[in-house]
C-alpha positions in Angstrom: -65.2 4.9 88.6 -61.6 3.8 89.5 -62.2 0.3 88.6 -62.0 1.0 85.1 -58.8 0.7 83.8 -59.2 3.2 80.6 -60.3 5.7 82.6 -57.7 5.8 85.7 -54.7 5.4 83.0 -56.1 8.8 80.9 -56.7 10.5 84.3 -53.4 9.6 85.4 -52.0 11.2 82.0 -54.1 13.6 82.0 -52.9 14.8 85.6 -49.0 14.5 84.6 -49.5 16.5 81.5 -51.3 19.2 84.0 -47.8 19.2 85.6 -45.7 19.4 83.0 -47.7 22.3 81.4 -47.7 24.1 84.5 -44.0 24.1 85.4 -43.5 25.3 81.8 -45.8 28.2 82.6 -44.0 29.0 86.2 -40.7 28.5 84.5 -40.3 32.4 82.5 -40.9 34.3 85.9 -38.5 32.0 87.6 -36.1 33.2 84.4 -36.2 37.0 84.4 -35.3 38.3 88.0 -33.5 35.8 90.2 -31.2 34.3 87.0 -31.3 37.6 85.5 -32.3 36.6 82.0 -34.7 39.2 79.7 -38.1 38.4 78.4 -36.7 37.7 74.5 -33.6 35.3 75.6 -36.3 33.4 77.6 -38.5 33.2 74.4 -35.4 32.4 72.2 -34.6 29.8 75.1 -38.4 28.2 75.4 -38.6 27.6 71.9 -37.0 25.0 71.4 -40.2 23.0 73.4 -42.5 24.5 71.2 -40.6 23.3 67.9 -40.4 19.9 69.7 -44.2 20.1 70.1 -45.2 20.7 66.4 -42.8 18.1 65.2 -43.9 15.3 67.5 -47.3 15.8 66.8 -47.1 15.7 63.2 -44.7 12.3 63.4 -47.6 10.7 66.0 -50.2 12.0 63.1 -48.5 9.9 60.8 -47.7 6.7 62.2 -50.3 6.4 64.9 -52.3 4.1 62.1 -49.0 1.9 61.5 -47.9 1.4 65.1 -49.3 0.4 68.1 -50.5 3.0 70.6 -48.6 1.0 73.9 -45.5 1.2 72.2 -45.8 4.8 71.1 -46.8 5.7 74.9 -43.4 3.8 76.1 -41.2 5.5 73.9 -42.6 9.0 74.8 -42.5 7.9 78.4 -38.4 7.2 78.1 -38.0 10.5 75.6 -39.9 12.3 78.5 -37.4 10.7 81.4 -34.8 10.9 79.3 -34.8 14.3 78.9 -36.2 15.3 81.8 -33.2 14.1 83.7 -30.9 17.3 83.6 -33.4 19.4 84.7 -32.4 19.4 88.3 -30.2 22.4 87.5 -30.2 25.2 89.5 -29.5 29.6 89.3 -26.4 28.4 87.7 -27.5 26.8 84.7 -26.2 27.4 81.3 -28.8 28.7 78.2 -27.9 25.6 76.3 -29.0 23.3 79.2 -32.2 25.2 79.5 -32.7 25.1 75.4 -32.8 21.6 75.4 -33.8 20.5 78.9 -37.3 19.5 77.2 -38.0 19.5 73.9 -37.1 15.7 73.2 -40.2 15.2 75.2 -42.5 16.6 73.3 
């Protein structure tokens, strides 16, 4: 089952995206009572991820026909590294780090 190579690279995708999505889910409890932030600034703050979403799914849409598929995985590879890399803050982090920790990546 391993041995195909289509297979293990989608499951391997498959498993980070499981990650990803489930740090986003664990990350509004972690918000409200140890840093103290209420429910609607942790909306206002996790939208920006959600605006990221729509908009790089409608540019992948369109182009997905006119560019190759490695490429496009590459350069959503180093968006996702790229802005993944400040997220090692901590209970001291400022809102506009948290705003735009992620949505780059989407």
């Amino acid at each position: 089952m391993f041995k195909d190579r289509n297979f293990t690279v989608g499951l391997s995708f498959f498993i980070v995206g499981i990650f990803l999505l489930a740090t986003m889910a664990l990350l509004s409890p972690f918000m409200q009572p140890p840093m103290g932030y209420l429910v609607i600034d942790i909306g206002f703050l996790l939208a920006p991820r959600g605006v990221g979403t729509i908009f790089a799914m409608i540019a992948v849409g369109k182009i997905s026909g006119k560019v190759d598929e490695r490429s496009m995985i590459v350069l959503g590879l180093l968006m996702m590294s790229y802005s993944l890399w400040p997220c090692g803050w901590g209970m001291k982090a400022p809102p506009l780090r948290i705003a735009t920790s992620r949505p780059i990546s989407q």
